[in-house]
Every structure is written in structure tokens, then in C-alpha cells.
C-alpha positions in Angstrom: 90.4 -90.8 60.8 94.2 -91.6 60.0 96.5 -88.5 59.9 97.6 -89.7 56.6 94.2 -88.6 55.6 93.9 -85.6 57.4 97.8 -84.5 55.4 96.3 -85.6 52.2 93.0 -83.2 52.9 94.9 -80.5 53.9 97.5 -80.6 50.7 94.3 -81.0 48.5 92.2 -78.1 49.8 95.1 -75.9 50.3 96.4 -76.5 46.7 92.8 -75.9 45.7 92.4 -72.5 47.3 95.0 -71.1 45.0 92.5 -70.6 42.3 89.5 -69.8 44.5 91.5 -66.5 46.0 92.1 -65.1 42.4 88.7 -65.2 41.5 87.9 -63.7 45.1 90.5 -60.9 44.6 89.8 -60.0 41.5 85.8 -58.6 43.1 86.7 -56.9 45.8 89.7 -54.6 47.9 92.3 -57.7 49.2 92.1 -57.3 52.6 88.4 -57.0 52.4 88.5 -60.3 50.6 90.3 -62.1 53.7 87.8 -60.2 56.0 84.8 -61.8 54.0 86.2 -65.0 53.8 86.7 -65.3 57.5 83.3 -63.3 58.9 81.8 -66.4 56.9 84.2 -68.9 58.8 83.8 -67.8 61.8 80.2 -67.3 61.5 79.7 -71.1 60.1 82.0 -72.3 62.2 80.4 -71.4 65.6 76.5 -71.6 64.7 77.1 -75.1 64.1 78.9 -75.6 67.0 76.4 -73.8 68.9 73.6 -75.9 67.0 74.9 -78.9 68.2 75.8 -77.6 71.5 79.4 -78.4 71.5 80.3 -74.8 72.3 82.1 -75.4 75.9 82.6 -72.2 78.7 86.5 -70.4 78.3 88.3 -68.5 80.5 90.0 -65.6 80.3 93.3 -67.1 80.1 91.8 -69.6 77.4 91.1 -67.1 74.8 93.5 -64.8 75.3 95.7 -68.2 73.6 92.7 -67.6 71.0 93.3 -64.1 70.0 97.2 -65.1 69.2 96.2 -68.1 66.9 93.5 -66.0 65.1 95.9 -62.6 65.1 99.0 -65.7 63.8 96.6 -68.1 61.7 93.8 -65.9 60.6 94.5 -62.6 60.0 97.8 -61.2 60.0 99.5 -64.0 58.1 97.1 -63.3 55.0 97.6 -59.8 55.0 101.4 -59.9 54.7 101.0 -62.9 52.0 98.8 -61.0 50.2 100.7 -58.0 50.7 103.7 -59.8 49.2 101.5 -60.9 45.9 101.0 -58.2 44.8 104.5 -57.4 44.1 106.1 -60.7 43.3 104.9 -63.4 41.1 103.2 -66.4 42.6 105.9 -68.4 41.6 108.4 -66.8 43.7 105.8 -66.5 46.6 105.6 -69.8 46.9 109.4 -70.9 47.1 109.1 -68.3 50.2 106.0 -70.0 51.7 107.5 -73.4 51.3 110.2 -72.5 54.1 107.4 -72.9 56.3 108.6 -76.1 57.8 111.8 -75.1 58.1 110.3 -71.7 60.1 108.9 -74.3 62.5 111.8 -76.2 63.2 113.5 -73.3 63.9 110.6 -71.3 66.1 110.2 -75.3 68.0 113.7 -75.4 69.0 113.6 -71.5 69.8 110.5 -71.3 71.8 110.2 -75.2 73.0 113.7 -76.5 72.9 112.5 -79.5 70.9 114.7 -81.1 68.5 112.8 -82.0 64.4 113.3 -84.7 62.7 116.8 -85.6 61.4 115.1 -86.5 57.9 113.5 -82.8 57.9 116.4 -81.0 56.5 117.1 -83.6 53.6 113.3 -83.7 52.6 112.8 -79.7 53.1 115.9 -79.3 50.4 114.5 -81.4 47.9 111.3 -80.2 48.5 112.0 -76.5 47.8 114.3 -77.4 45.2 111.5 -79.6 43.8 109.5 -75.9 43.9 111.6 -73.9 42.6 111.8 -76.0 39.2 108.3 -75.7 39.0 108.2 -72.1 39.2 111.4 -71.8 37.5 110.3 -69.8 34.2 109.1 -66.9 37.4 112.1 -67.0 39.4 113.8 -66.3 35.9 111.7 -62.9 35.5 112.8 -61.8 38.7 109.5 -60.0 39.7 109.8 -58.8 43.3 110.7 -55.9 45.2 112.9 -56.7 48.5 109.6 -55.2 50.5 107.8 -57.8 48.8 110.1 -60.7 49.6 110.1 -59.0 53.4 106.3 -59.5 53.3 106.1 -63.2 52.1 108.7 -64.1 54.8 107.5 -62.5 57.6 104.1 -63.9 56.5 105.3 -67.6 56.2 107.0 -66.5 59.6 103.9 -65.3 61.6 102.2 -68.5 60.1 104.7 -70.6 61.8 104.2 -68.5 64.9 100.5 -69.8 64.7 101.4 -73.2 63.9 102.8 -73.3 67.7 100.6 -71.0 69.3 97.9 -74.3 68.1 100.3 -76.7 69.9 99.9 -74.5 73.2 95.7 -73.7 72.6 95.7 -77.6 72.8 97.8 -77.7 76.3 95.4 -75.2 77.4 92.7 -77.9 77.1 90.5 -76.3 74.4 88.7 -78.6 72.1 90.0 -78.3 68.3 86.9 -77.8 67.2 85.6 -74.7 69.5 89.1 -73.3 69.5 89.3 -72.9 65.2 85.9 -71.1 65.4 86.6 -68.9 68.2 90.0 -68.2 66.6 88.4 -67.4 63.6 85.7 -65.0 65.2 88.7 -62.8 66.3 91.0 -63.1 63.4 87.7 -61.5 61.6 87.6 -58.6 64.4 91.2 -58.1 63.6 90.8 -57.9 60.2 88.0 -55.4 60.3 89.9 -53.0 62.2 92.5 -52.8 60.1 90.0 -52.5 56.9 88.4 -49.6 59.2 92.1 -48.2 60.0 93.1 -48.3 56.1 90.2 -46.5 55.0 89.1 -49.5 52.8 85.9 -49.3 50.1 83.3 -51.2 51.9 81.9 -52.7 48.9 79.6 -55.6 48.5 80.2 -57.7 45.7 77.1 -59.1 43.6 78.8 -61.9 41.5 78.1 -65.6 42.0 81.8 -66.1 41.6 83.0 -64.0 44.8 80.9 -65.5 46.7 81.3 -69.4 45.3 85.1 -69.0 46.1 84.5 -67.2 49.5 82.2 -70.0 50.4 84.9 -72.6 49.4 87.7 -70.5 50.9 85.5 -70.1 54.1 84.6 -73.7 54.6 87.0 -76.3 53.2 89.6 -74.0 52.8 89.5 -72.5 56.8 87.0 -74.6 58.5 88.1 -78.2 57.2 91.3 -77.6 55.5 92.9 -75.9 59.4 91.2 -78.4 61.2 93.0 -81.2 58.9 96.1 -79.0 59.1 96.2 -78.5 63.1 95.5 -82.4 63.9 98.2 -83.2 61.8 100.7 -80.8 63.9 99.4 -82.2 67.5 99.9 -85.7 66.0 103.3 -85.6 64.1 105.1 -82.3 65.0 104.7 -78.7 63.4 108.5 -79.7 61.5 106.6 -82.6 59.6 103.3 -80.9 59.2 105.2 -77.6 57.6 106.3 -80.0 54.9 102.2 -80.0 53.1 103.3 -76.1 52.2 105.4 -77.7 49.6 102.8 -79.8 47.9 100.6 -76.8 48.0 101.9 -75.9 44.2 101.7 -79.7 43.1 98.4 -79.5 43.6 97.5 -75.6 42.2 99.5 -76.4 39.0 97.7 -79.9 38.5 94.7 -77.6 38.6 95.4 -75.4 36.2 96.5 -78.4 33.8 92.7 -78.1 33.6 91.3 -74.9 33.8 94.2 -72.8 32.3 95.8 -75.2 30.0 99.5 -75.0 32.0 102.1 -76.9 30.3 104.1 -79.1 31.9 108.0 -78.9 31.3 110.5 -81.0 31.9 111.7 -78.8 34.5 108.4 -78.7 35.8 107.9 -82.3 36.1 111.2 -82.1 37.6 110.4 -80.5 40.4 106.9 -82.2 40.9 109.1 -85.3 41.3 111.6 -84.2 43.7 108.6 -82.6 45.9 106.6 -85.4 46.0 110.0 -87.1 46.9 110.8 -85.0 49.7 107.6 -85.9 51.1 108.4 -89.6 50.9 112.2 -88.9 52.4 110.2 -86.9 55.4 107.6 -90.1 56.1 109.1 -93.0 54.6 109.4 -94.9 57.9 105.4 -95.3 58.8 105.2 -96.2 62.7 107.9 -94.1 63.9 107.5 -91.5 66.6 107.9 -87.9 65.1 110.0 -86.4 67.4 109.5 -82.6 67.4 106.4 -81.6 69.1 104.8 -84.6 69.4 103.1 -86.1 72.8 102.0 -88.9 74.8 99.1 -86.7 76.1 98.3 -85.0 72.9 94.7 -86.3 71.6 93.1 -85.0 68.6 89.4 -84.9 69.5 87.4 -82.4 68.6 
């Protein structure tokens, strides 16, 4: 499958999720919600592998890389993010999450001395720009605590932190596949132990509209959509990959066109267009080698 495809997946599901984690959130405690979402990840995830016997032996040192991506990817990240929402406006949160591939420029050149793309920082500006117009009516409001802005960025952070940590699961010679699920597995353990060490309700929610979006958060939106999302990073660079957090809200507020009657402004439309332009600044020389993290022996099998 082309990596264009696997981008495309990943800023359609992501985008998608937006809506699916209110309705989740709005049934049960927040971290509780997460820890639902990926027990039935994880749980998917590895029967199926198991089913069709594509589950291969690890090592010790193998999924100790595995307990960082699902402590950086799986767990941790969601609780800050969440953390962060419920003190700031969504708007907001997502000009903060959008810095996500500048986060990995910066923890690439930090942590692997590799150098991103010359187009990044041209296409990253118009791209947060671009979200910032269509949030602009939140930013206005000026809902958020400084705690909360601490949360979101050290959230988008730690995500970026994961995004690498994937790079280096790969090096360790762990199939894609076998590595999300067992990733998953312990960014579930992780979360329960903090729902145990907060003291959280242990309810059980009943309605057919937790569990739809759990189900769609659990399998596209973890199981297919971080899949899509990691192949992208082994095959163009965390830098370029970083850039779908951007579409994210192109996607959610096309959405909601639809289900909540959102009207688009000019300034909106605005900022859709410079997004969507900053995507095409960032990739608008198909066939060249994305510097960054990419590599000759990088494969994306699964």
C-alpha cells in the first residue's frame, strides 16, 4: 500500500476520533475511558495476531523498547491531553498538539543527530497558522489555565517521544504489527495502575454509544489509524509524519459541518486553506528522499 495512503488513513481516522472521544467521555471517568479504549486494543490486537499465529518470541531487551512506546504512545500521552481538555478549549488544544512535528524535529536532531527537512519549517508555520484561524473564535475566549497549556505540551511532547521510541522498536527488529499490540497491552497495564492509584469509580457503562465509540476508538482509531501513522514515520521521517497532527482539525470540523451544523467562516476557510497548503509545501516534490529519519534498511512489513 503507498504511504500516501497510509497519511491519508491516518489524517481521516484521527480527525474522526475527535467526535468519538466526546461521546466516550461524556459515560465514564476520563482516564477510565482511555483505559477501556486500550484494554479493547490491546485485547483485539493480539488475539488476532495470535489467531493467525503471527505472534513471534521477544526478548527481554525487545519489550523493554515496548513498555516505552506503550508508556509514550498509549498511555501517558492521553492522560496529559486529556488532562489539558479539560481546562482549555479544544480549539486551543489543538494549536498545541499541532507542534507535534516541530517536537519531532527537534527531539530527532536531539536524540539522533538527524537533520528535517528544509521545507518543514515553512509548511509547519502555515500549517499552524492555518489552525489557529480555524480555531480563532477559541483562542479569542482565552480559556486555559497555564497548568492546562503545561499539560497539552508536555502531552504533544511525550507523543513525540513515542514517535521515536517507534523508529528504534523497528531497529530492534520487531514486526510492526506484533510490536503495536504488545505496546498496547502495556500502555493498558499502565493505565490501570494509575486508575487504581487515583482512586477512580470503576464503573461500567451500559450505553450503546460508549461502547460504539470505544470500539471505533479501539480499532481504527489505535489498531489501524497507529499502524498507518507509524509506517508513515519508518518511511518518510517522524518531521514529515508530525505534519497529519495539523490536518487532524480539517477533518473534525468537516465532521461537524454534519453532525453539529459548524459554520464555516471566512477565517475558518482561511485556515483550512493554508493547512491543506502546508501539507502541499511539506510533500510537493513526490520521489524525493525525506531526509530526517528515513533509511535504506527501514522496511514496513508487518
Amino acid at each position: 500500500m503507498p504511504v500516501s495512503v497510509h497519511y491519508g488513513l491516518t489524517v481521516l481516522i484521527w480527525g474522526l476520533t475527535w467526535t468519538a472521544i466526546r461521546l466516550q467521555v461524556e459515560a465514564a471517568p476520563v482516564d477510565l475511558s482511555v483505559f477501556y479504549r486500550f484494554v479493547m486494543a490491546a485485547t483485539v490486537a493480539l488475539g488476532v495476531l495470535a489467531l493467525v499465529r503471527r505472534l513471534p518470541k521477544l526478548n527481554r531487551q525487545q519489550h523493554g523498547w515496548l513498555v516505552l512506546q506503550g508508556a509514550t504512545l498509549y498511555s501517558i500521552n492521553f492522560l496529559l491531553i486529556y488532562r489539558a481538555a479539560e481546562a482549555m478549549t479544544s480549539g486551543l488544544l489543538a494549536v498545541v498538539f499541532s507542534l507535534a512535528a516541530l517536537f519531532n524535529a527537534l527531539n530527532g536532531w536531539l536524540w539522533l543527530r538527524t537533520k528535517p527537512s528544509a521545507r518543514l519549517y515553512p509548511a509547519v508555520a502555515l500549517g499552524i497558522t492555518g489552525v489557529a484561524l480555524l480555531f480563532w473564535h477559541d483562542l479569542q475566549l482565552g480559556n486555559a489555565t497555564a497548568a492546562s497549556i503545561l499539560f497539552a505540551a508536555a502531552g504533544t511532547f511525550w507523543f513525540s517521544m513515542g514517535n521515536l521510541i517507534s523508529i528504534k522498536v523497528r531497529q530492534a527488529g520487531i514486526p510492526l504489527l506484533a510490536a503495536n499490540a504488545w505496546a498496547m497491552v502495556y500502555g493498558a497495564l499502565i493505565l490501570g495502575i494509575w486508575c487504581l492509584i487515583q482512586g477512580v469509580d470503576w464503573v461500567l457503562p451500559t450505553s450503546a454509544s460508549f461502547w460504539g465509540a470505544t470500539a471505533f476508538l479501539a480499532i481504527p482509531g489505535s489498531i489501524i489509524a497507529f499502524y498507518c501513522y507509524i509506517t508513515v514515520i519508518q518511511t518518510l521521517g517522524a518531521d514529515k509524519a508530525g505534519y497529519a497532527t495539523v490536518l487532524f482539525p480539517v477533518v473534525a470540523l468537516s465532521l461537524s459541518t454534519w453532525l453539529e451544523g459548524f459554520e464555516w467562516t471566512a477565517t475558518a476557510v482561511l485556515g483550512a486553506v493554508l493547512a491543506i497548503l502546508g501539507n502541499y509545501v511539506l510533500f510537493r516534490k513526490p520521489g524525493t528522499p525525506a531526509s530526517g529519519y528515513r533509511s535504506s534498511s527501514v522496511r514496513t512489513e508487518a
